[in-house]
C-alpha positions as CSV (number, residue, x, y, z in Angstrom):
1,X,16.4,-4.3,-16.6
2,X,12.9,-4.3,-15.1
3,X,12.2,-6.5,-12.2
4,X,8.3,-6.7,-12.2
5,X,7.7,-6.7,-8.8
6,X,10.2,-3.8,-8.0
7,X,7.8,-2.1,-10.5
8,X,4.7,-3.1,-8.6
9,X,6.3,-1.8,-5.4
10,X,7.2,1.5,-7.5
11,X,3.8,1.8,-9.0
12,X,1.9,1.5,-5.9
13,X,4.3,3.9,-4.1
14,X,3.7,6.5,-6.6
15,X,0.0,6.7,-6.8
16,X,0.0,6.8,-2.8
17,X,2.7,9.5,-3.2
18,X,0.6,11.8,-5.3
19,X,-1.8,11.8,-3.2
20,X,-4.0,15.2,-2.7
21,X,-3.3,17.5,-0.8
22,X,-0.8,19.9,1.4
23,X,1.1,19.4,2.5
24,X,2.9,16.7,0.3
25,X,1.7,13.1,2.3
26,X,4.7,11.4,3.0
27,X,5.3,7.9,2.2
28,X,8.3,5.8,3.4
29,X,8.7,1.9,2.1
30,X,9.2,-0.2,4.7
31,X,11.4,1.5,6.9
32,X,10.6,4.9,9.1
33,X,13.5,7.3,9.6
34,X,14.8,8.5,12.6
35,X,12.9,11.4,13.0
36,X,9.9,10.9,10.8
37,X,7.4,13.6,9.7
38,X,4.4,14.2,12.3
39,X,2.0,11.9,9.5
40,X,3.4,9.5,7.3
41,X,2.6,6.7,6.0
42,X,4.6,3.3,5.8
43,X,4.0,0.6,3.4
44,X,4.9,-3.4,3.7
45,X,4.3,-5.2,0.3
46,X,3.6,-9.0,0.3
47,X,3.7,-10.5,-3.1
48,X,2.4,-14.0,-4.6
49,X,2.5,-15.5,-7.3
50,X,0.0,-18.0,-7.7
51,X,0.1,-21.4,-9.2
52,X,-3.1,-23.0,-11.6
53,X,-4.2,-24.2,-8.7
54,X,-4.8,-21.6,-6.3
55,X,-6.0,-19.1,-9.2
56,X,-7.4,-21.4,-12.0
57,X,-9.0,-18.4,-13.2
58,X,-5.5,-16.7,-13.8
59,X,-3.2,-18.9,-14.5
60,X,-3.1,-20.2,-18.6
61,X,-3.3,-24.2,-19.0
62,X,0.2,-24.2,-19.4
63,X,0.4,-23.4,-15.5
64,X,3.1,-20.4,-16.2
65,X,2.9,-18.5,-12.9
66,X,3.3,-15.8,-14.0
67,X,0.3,-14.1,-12.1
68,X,1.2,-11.4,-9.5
69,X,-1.1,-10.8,-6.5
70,X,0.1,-7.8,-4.6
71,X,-0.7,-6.6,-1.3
72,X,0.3,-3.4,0.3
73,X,-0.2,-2.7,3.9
74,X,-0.1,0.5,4.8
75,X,0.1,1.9,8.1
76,X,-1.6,5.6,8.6
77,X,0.5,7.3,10.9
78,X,-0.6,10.3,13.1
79,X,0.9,12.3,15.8
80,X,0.3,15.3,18.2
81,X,-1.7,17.2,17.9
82,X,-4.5,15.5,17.4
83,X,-3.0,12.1,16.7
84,X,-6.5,9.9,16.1
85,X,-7.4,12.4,13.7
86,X,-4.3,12.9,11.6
87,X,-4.1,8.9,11.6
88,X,-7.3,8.9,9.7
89,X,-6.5,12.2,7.5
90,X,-3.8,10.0,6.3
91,X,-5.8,7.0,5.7
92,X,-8.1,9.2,4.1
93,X,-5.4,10.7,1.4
94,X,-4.3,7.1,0.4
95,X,-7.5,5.6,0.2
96,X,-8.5,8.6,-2.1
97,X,-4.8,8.2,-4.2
98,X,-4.8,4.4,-4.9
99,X,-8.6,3.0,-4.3
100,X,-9.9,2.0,-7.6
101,X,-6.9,3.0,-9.2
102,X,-5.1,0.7,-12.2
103,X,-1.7,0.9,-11.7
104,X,0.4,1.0,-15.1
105,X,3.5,-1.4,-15.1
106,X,5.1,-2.6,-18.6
107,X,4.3,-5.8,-19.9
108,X,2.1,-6.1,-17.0
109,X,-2.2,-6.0,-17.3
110,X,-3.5,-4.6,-14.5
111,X,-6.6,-5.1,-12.1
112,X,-7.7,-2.2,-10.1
113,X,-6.9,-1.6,-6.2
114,X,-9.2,-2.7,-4.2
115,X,-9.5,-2.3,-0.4
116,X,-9.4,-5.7,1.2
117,X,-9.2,-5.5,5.1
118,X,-8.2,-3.8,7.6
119,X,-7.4,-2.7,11.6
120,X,-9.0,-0.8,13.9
121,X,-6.3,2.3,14.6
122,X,-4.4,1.3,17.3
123,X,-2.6,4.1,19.6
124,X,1.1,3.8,20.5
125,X,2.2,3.6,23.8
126,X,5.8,3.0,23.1
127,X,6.8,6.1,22.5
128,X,7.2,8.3,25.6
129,X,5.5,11.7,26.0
130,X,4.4,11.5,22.3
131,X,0.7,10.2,21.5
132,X,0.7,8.4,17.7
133,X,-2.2,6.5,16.3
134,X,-1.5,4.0,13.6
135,X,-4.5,2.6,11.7
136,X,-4.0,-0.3,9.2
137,X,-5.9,-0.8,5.8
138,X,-4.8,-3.7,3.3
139,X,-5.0,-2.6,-0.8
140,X,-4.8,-5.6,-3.0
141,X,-4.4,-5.6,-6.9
142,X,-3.8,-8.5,-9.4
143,X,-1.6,-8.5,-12.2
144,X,-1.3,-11.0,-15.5
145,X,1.3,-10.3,-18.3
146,X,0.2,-8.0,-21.2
């Protein structure tokens, strides 16, 4: 059985998985383990689904929603050495794997990603002896069934 946003989650997780280069960018779904790899990062999905009033221009007359609007927040991890700049390397490799990109989900017609905010990175102080950056960017995409 398909659950469709499971799928959306999936989706999303594999384009940012398959990201380019080496080595292999790490990608963990909500949860970091105990002893993470030195750049990773970590995704939080937040998914509506909008009524024929908040997205007249999605939603049929019949006011089915069934519209999904997905947003994945994904927190660009860095650590020593060079913490600021391996934050960024990783926002750079999951900007590059899911910007733009239409995600393909049965049943499901998809919008592409799109970049929608964002937060300045941030450095970690909670961690002691280790410096980690985190930077924050915010991908949204809209699906409507096929």
């Amino acid at each position: 059985m398909s659950w469709p946003i499971q799928d959306h989650v999936d989706a999303f997780l594999a384009l940012a998985r398959a990201a380019a280069g080496s080595p292999a960018l790490t990608v963990y779904d909500g949860e970091v383990p105990d002893d993470p790899a030195p750049a990773f990062a970590l995704v939080y999905f937040f998914i509506e689904t909008p009524n024929g009033l908040a997205a007249p221009d999605a939603v049929p007359l019949t006011f089915d929603s069934d519209v999904i609007d997905a947003r994945s927040y994904v927190h660009c991890v860095g650590g020593e050495p060079e913490a600021a700049r391996a934050a960024r390397a990783v926002a750079g490799r999951v900007r590059a794997a899911v910007l733009n990109k239409t995600l393909i989900i049965a049943g499901r017609a998809c919008f592409p990603v799109r970049w929608m905010e964002g937060q300045p990175p941030r450095r970690n102080e909670e961690i002691p002896g280790r410096t980690v950056f985190d930077q924050v960017d915010v991908y949204g995409w809209r699906s409507v069934p096929a």
